[in-house]
C-alpha positions as CSV (number, residue, x, y, z in Angstrom):
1,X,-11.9,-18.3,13.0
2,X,-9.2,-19.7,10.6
3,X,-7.9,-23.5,11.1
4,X,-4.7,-23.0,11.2
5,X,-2.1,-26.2,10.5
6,X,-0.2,-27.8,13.3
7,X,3.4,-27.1,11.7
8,X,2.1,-23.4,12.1
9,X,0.7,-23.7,15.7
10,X,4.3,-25.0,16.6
11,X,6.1,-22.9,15.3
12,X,4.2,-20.0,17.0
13,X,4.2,-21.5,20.1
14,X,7.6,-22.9,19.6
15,X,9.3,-20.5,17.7
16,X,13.3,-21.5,16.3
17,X,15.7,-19.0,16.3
18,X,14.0,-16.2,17.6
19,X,15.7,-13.3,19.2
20,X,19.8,-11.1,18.2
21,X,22.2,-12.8,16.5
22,X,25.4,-12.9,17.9
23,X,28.2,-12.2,15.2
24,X,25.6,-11.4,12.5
25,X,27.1,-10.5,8.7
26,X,23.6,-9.6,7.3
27,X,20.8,-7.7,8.4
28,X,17.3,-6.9,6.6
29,X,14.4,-5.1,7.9
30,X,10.9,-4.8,6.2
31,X,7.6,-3.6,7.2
32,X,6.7,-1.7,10.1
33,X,5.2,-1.0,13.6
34,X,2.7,1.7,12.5
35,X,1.6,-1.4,9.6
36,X,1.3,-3.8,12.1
37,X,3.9,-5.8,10.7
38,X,8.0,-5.8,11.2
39,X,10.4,-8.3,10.5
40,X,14.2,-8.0,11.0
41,X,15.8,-11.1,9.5
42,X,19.4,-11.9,10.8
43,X,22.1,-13.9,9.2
44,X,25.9,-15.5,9.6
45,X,27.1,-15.8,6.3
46,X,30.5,-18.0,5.5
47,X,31.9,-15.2,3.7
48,X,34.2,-18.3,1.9
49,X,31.4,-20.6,1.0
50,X,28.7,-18.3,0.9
51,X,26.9,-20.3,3.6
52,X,24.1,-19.3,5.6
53,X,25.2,-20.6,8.9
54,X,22.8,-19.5,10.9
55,X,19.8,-16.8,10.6
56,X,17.5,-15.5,13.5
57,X,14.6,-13.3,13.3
58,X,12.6,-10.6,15.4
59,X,8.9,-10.1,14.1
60,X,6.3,-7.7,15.6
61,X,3.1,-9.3,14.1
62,X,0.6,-11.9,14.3
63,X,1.1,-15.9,14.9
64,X,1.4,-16.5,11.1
65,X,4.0,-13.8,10.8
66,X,5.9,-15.4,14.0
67,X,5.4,-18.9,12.6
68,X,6.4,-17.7,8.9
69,X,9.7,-16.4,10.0
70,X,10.3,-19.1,12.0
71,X,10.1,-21.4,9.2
72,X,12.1,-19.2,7.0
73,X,15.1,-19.6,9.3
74,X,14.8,-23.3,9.2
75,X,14.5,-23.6,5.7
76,X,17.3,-21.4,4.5
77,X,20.0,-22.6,7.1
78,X,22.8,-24.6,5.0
79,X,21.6,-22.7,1.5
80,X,24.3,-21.0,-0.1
81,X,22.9,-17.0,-0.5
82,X,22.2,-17.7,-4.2
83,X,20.0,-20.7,-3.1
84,X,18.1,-18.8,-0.7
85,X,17.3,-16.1,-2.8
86,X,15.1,-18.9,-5.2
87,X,13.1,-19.5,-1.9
88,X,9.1,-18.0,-2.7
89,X,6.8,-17.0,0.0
90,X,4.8,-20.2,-1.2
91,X,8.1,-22.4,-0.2
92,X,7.4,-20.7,3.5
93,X,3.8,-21.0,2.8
94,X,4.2,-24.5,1.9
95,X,6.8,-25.3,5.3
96,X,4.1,-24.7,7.6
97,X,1.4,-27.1,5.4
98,X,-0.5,-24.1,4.0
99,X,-1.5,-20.6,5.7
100,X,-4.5,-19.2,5.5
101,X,-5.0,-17.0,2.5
102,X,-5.8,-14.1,4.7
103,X,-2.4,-14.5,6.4
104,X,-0.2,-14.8,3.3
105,X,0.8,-11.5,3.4
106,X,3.0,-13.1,6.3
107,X,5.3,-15.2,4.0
108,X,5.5,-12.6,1.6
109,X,7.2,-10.3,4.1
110,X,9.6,-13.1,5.3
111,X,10.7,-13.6,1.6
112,X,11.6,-9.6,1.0
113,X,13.3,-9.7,4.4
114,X,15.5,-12.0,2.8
115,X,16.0,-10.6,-0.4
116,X,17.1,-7.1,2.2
117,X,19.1,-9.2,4.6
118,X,20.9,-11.1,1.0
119,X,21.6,-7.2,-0.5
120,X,23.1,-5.8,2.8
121,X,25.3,-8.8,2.8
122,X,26.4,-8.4,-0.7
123,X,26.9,-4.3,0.1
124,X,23.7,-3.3,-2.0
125,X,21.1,-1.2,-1.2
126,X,18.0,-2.8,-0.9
127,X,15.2,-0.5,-1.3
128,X,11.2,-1.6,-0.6
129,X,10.2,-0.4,-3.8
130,X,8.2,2.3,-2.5
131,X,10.9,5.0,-4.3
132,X,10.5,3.5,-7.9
133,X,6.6,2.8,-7.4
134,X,3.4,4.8,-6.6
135,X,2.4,4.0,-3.6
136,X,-1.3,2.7,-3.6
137,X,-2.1,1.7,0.1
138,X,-1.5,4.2,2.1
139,X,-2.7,2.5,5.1
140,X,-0.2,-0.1,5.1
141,X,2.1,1.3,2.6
142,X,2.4,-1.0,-0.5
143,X,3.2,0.1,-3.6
144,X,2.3,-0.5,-7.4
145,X,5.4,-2.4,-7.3
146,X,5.7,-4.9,-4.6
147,X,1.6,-5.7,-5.7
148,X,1.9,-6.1,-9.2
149,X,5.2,-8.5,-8.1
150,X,3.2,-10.1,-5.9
151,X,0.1,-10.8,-8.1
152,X,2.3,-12.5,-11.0
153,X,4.4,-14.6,-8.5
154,X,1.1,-16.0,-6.9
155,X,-1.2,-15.8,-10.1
156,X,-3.6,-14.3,-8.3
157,X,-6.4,-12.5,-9.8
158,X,-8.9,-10.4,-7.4
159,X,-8.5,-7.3,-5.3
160,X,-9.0,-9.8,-2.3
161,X,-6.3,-11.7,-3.1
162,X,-4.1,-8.7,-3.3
163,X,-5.7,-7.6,-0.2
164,X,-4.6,-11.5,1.4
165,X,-0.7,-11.5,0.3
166,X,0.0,-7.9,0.7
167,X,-2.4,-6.4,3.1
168,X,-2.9,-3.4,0.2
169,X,-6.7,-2.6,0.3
170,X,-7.4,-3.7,3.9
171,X,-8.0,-0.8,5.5
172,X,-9.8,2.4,4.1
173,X,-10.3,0.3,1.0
174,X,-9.8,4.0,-1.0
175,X,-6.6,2.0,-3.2
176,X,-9.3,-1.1,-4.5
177,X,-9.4,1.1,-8.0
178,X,-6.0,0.8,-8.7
179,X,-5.2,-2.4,-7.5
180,X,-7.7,-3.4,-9.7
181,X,-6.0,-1.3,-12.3
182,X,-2.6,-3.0,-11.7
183,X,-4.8,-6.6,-12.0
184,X,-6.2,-5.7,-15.4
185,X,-2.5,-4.7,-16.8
186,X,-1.3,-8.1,-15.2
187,X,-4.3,-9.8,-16.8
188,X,-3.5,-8.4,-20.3
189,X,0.5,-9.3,-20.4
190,X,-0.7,-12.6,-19.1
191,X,-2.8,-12.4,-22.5
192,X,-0.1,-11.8,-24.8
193,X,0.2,-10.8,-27.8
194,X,-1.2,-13.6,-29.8
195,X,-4.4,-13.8,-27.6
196,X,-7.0,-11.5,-27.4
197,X,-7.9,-10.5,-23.8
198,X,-11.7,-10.1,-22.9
199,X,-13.3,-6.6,-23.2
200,X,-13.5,-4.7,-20.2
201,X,-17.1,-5.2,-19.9
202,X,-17.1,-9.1,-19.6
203,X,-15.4,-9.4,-16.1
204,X,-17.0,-9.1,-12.5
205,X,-17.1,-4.9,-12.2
206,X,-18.3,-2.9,-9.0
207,X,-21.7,-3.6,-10.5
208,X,-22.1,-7.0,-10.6
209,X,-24.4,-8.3,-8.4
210,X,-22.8,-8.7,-4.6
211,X,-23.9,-8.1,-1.5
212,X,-22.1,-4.5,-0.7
213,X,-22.4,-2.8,2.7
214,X,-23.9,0.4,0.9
215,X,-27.3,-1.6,0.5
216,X,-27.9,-2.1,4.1
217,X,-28.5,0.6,6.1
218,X,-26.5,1.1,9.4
219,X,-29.2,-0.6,11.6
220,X,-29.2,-3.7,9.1
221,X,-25.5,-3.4,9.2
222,X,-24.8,-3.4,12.7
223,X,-27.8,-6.3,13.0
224,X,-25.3,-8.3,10.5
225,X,-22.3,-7.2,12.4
226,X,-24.2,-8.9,15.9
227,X,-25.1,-11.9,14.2
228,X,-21.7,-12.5,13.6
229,X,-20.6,-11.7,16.9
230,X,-22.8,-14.0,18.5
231,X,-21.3,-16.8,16.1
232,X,-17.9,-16.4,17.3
233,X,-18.9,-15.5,20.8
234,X,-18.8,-19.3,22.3
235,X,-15.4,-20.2,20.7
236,X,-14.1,-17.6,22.3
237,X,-16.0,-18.0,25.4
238,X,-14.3,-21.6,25.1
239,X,-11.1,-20.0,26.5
240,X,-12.7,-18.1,28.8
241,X,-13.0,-14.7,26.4
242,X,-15.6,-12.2,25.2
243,X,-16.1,-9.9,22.3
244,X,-18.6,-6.9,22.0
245,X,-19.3,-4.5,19.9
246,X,-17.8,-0.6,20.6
247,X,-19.0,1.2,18.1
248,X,-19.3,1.0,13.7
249,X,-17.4,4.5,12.1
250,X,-17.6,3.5,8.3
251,X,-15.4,0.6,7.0
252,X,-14.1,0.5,11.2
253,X,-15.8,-2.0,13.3
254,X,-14.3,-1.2,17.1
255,X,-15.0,-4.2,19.7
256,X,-14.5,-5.0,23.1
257,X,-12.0,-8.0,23.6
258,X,-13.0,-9.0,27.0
259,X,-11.6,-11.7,29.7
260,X,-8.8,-13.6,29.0
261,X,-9.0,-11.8,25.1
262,X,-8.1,-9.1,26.4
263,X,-4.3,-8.8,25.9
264,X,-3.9,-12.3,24.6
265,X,-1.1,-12.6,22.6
266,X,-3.4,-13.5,19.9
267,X,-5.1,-10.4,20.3
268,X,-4.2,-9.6,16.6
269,X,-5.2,-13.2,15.2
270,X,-8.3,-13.0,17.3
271,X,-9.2,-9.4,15.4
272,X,-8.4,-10.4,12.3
273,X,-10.3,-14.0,12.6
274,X,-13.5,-11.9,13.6
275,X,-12.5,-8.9,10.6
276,X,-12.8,-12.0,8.0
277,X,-16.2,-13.6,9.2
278,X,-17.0,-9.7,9.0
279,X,-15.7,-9.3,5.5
280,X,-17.7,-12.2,4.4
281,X,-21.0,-11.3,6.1
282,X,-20.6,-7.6,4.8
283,X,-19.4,-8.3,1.5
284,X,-17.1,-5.7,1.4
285,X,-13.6,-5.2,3.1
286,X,-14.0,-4.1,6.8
287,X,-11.1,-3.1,9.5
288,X,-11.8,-4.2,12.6
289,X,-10.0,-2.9,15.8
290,X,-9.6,-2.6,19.3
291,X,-12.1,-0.3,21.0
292,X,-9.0,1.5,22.8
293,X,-8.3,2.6,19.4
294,X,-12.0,4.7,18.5
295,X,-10.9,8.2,18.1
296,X,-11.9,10.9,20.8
297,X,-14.9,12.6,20.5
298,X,-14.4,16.6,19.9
């Protein structure tokens, strides 16, 4: 499971300024249900000094998305609108002492929740991208622009990275081409012109030696899948919980959340805890979902 900090296991559990707010002058909504992830950011705005006097938040998500956007209203209380656009999703990232780097995607969305709540103050339209970019994820809708965006803010450099800040590749992994596709352009303007960047052939490809899922078969893979399982199994059964396996459908791992798992509100940190160890043991992205979710047979 992931160590999480204390700053963000209060904030979770101890969320600050959660819930409508009264008299609100700016409002901006990002993400979604259907994704997993929503986060309506609220503010009162001096409309004289420009003031954030107060912001509030509503986030459907997992305890880093809770704790992120509970840290984003704390740090951006007292900043001028100006100031608060200059605040990065490592600033929230940073607030809480670190997240970790499978739930950065968290403080991402809290900083373009801002940048939507800033615009509808201002009277802007603040569009997600997704008009002006090709959308690559279609399982959690990202596009080419939001990910490229993302990558040169945070330097980052693999398709797991990507997959870490903005969810893009975590499901069906079908978009892992061209994300890396958007990486190698990144790569090359981070080049220049005066620098030669290395030839296609020198980086890490699909080739390179790593321990894909399509050289196990399903029987090894489900083997893998168990030892895991069972390496999780006591923390969980720590807190009086359970997990089993439902059922392997490709790149969808269904499981069992039993005892007091089942409909924890950590259900989702729980999932995605177990989807990581998976990720690594497979080496290859995995989804991993309630069993309540397996489609019905035909």
């Amino acid at each position: 499971m992931w160590e999480y900090s204390d700053k963000v296991r209060e904030h979770f559990f101890n969320p600050r300024n959660s819930g409508p707010l009264e008299g609100a002058n700016a409002v901006g909504d990002v993400g979604s249900i259907q994704c997993g992830d929503a986060l309506r950011l609220m503010l009162k705005v001096d409309p004289a000094s420009g003031v954030i006097e107060d912001a509030h938040f509503q986030t459907f998500g997992c305890g880093s998305a809770i704790a992120s956007s509970s840290a984003l209203t704390e740090i951006i209380k007292g900043m001028s609108v100006d100031q608060a656009l200059t605040v990065s999703n490592q600033d929230i990232a940073d607030y809480l002492d670190g997240l970790p780097p499978e739930k950065m995607h968290c403080s991402v969305m809290g900083r373009e929740a801002l940048q939507a709540a800033v615009a509808n103050y201002r009277g802007e339209e603040w569009r997600d991208e997704h008009e002006e970019g090709a959308l690559v994820c279609k399982c959690f809708a990202v596009d080419a622009v939001l990910i490229e965006d993302v990558i040169k803010a945070n330097k980052l450099n693999t398709v797991e990275e990507v997959t870490f800040y903005t969810k893009a590749g975590g499901g069906c992994a079908a978009c892992h081409e061209g994300v890396e596709e958007i990486l190698a352009r990144v790569k090359a303007e981070r080049a220049g012109p005066g620098e030669v960047s290395p030839p296609p052939a020198c980086p890490a490809t699909p080739e390179a030696p790593r321990p894909p899922a399509g050289k196990l078969s399903l029987v090894q893979k489900i083997r893998r899948i168990e030892e895991v399982l069972e390496a999780v199994r006591p923390m969980l059964q720590r807190d009086h919980g359970d997990v089993e396996l439902a059922d392997v459908q490709g790149k969808k791992i269904y499981v069992h959340l039993r005892g007091a798992c089942a409909g924890c509100m950590m259900e989702a940190a729980t999932l995605g805890g177990i989807q990581q160890k998976l990720v690594e043991a497979l080496g290859e992205l995995v989804q991993v979902l309630p069993a309540a979710l397996m489609p019905a047979e035909t």
